[in-house]
Every structure is written in structure tokens, then in C-alpha cells.
C-alpha positions in Angstrom: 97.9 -33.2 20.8 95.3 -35.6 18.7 93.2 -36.1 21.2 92.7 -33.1 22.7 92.2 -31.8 19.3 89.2 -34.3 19.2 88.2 -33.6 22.8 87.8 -30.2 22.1 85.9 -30.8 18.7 83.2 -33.0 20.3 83.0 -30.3 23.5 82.2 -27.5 20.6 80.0 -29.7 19.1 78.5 -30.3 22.3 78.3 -26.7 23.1 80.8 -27.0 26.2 82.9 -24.9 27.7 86.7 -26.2 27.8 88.4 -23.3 28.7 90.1 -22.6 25.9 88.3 -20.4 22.7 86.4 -22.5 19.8 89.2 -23.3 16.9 87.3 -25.7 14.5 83.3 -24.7 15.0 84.1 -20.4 15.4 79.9 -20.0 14.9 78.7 -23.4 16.1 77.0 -24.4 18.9 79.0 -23.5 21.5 80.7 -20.0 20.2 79.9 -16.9 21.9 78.2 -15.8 18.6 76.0 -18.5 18.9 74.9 -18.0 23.0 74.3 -15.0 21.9 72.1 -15.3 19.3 70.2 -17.5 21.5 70.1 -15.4 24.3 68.8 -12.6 22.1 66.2 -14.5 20.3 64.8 -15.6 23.6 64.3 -11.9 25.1 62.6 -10.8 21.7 60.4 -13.9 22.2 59.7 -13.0 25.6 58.8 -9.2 25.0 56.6 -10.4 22.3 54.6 -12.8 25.1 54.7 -9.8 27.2 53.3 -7.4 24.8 50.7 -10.1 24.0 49.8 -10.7 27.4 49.1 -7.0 28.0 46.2 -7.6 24.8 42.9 -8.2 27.2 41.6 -10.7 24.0 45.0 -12.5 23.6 45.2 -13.2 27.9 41.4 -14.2 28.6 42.2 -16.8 25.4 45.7 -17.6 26.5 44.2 -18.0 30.3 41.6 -20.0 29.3 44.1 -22.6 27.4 45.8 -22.6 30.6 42.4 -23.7 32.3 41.9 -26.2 29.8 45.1 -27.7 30.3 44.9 -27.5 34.2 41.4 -28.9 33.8 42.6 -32.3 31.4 45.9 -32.1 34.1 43.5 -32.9 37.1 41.4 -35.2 34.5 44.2 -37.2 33.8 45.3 -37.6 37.7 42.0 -38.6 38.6 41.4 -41.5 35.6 44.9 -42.5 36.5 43.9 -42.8 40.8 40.7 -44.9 39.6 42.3 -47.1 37.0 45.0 -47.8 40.0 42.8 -48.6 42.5 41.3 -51.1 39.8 44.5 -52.5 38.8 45.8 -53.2 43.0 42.0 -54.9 43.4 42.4 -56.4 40.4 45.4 -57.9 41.8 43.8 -58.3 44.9 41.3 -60.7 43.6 43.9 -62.7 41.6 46.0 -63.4 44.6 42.8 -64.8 46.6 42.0 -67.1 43.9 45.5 -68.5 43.7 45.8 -68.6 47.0 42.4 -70.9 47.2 43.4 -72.8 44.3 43.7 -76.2 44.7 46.5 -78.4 44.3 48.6 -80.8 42.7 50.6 -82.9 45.6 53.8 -81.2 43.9 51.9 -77.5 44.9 51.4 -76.8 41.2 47.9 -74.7 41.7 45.0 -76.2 39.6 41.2 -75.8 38.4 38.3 -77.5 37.4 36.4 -76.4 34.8 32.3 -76.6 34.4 33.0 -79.9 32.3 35.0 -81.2 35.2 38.5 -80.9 33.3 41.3 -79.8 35.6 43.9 -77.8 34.4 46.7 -76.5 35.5 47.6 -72.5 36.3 49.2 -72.4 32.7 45.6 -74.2 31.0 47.7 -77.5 30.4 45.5 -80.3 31.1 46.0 -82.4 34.0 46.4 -86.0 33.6 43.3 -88.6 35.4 45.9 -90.4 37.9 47.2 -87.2 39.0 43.6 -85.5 39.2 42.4 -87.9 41.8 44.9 -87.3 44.2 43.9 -83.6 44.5 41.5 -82.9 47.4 38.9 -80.7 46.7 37.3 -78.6 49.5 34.6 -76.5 47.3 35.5 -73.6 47.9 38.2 -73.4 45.2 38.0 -70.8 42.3 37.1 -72.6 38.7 38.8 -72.5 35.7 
């Protein structure tokens, strides 16, 4: 009988239906008082948009908001397509450059800077003996 005491307090609270009428919250959430309420609040605000709507200076402002927002909308969508296609080429160029990247003879991907240093992917430096094993083609990307 506890629990579904407490079931049906937290389906009230939630504003479920359980079948059964509201005994702890008789106005909350979930009551018929309550739909109500919200049902008829809604339709006043609705006749109230209506009767602005039918204001000729209320809709040309109220349609050009909408333009606005349509306008930032398609704005938006566009900056978003451009900044994409920046981001996959962006990526694009990255994979090239690893790919050309030379290497250590364990495959870890390395780079010579103008100095001549080589370092690895993650800038660590890589030690003389291990640098002259790598064979460099020229073409490789630098650090």
C-alpha cells in the first residue's frame, strides 16, 4: 500500500495520469483543476495573438521579426556549410602531411625543423642515433 502511495505521489507530481483521482496534490500539477487552468490560459493567450495579428502595425512588425529570424536562420546554415567545408579540408591537409611524414624505423611519424632538429608527432625531440636512421626523401612536410 506504501509504495503505491509513493507511486502515485511522484505520478501527481509528475503530472501523470494513473487512473485513479489525485489524493495528496488535489490542485497540483496533474489535477483537473490544474489542465484546466492551463488549457484556458493558453486559448486567452492565443485570441490575444489573434486579435493582434488582425492590427496591420502589429503584423508587418511581427512579420518582419519573422524575416529577421528566417534571414539569421539561413545566415547561420550557410557560416555553418563554409566553416565545415574548412574543417573536412582542414582535415584533409593534415592527413596528407601525416601521411608524407617521415619516419622512425618503429613507424613513429617525424619532422625536421628549419634548424634541422627532428621531432617527433608529439614535439618530443628525437634522439642523434635514432635520427640518422630515418631516410629522408624531400618531400616530407616540416615541423
Amino acid at each position: 500500500m506504501q509504495r503505491r502511495d509513493f507511486d502515485d505521489l511522484q505520478n501527481e507530481i509528475a503530472g501523470r495520469e494513473t487512473g485513479r483521482r489525485a489524493r495528496f496534490l488535489k490542485d497540483g500539477p496533474g489535477s483537473e483543476a490544474a489542465k484546466k487552468k492551463e488549457r484556458d490560459t493558453q486559448h486567452r493567450e492565443l485570441t490575444r495573438l489573434a486579435q493582434l495579428l488582425n492590427d496591420p502595425v502589429y503584423r508587418a512588425k511581427y512579420d518582419s521579426v519573422l524575416q529577421q529570424l528566417s534571414d539569421a536562420e539561413q545566415a547561420t546554415e550557410a557560416a555553418i556549410d563554409k566553416l565545415t567545408d574548412q574543417i573536412d579540408d582542414a582535415q584533409s591537409e593534415l592527413n596528407d602531411m601525416m601521411n608524407n611524414a617521415a619516419r622512425l624505423p618503429d613507424g613513429t611519424r617525424v619532422f625536421r625543423d628549419a634548424d634541422g632538429v627532428v621531432g617527433r608527432e608529439d614535439s618530443s625531440v628525437v634522439e642523434d642515433h635514432l635520427a640518422d636512421t630515418i631516410l629522408w626523401t624531400g618531400n616530407e612536410p616540416s615541423f
